[in-house]
C-alpha positions in Angstrom: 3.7 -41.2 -7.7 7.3 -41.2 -6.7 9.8 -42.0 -9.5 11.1 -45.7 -9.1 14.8 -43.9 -9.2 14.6 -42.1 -5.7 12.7 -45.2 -4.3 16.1 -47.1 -5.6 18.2 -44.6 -3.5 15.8 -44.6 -0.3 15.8 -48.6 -0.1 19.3 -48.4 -1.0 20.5 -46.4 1.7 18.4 -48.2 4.2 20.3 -51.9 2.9 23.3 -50.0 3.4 22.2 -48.4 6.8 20.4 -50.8 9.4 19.9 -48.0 11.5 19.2 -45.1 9.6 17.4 -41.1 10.5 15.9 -39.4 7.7 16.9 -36.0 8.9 16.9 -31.9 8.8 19.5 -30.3 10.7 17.4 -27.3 11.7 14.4 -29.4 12.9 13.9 -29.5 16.6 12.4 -32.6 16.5 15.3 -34.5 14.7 17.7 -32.8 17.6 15.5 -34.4 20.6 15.6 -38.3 18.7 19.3 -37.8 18.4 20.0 -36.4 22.1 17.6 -39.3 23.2 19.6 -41.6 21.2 23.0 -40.5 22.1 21.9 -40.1 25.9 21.4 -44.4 25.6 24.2 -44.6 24.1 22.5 -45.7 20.8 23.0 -43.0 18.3 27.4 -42.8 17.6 28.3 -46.1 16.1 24.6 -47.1 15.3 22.8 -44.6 13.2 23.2 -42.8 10.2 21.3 -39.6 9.7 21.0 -38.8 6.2 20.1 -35.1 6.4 17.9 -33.8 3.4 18.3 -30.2 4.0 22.6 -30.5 3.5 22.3 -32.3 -0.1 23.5 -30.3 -2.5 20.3 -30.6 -4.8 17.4 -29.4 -3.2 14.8 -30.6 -5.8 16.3 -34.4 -6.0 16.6 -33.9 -2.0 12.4 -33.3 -2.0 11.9 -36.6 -4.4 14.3 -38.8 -2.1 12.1 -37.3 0.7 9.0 -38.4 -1.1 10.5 -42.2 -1.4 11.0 -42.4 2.3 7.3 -40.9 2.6 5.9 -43.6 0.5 7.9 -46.2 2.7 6.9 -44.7 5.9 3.2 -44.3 5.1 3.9 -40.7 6.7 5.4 -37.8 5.6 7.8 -36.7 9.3 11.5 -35.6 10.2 12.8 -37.4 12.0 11.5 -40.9 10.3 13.8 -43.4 12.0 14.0 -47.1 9.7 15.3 -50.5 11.5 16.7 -52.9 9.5 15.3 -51.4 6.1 11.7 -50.8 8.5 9.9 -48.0 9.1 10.0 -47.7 12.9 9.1 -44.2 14.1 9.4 -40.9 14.9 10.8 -39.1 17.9 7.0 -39.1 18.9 7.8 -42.5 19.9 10.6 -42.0 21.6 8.8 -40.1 23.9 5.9 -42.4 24.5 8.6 -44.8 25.4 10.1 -42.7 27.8 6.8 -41.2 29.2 6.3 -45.1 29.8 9.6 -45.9 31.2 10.3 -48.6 28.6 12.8 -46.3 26.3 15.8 -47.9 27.7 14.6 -51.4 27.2 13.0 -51.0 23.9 16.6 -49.4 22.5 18.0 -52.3 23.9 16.1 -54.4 22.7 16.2 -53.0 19.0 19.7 -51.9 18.7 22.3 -54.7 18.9 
């Protein structure tokens, strides 16, 4: 059970965020969502990666991580919110692209 505290500062940093990347700096994954992102012109300006492995507590940076988890219903880096919503990974970033519907699902979803 994840202490109603770090479920205060997930869902507050996601009202304060409307586009928001739960992040690790070192994780491969995380770099390819934000080169995708940036490459549509959607990252700079728009989202705000809150990178858990750069907080100076560790152990309060592993219970905030467990908030988003119980939001997400998954535990992943990158997690990527909408509007205080859980939306995806970078997993489906590339579905979108393997599709060809990346750039007008962005579009769509980033205003």
């Amino acid at each position: 059970m994840v202490e109603a505290k770090y479920l205060k500062v997930a869902k507050d940093l996601l009202a304060k965020h409307p586009y928001f990347l739960l992040a690790k700096s070192w994780c491969p994954d995380v770099k390819y969502a934000i080169n995708t992102l940036k490459e549509h012109k959607k990252y700079d300006g728009y989202f705000y990666a809150y990178e858990l492995d750069k907080l100076p507590d560790q152990a309060e940076a592993y219970r905030i991580e467990q908030a988003f988890t119980e939001l997400a219903g998954r535990k992943w880096v990158p997690s990527i919110f909408v509007n205080g919503q859980y939306w995806g990974t970078e997993q489906d970033l590339k579905v979108l692209r393997s599709q060809d519907k990346l750039k007008e699902t962005l579009d769509k979803l980033i205003v």
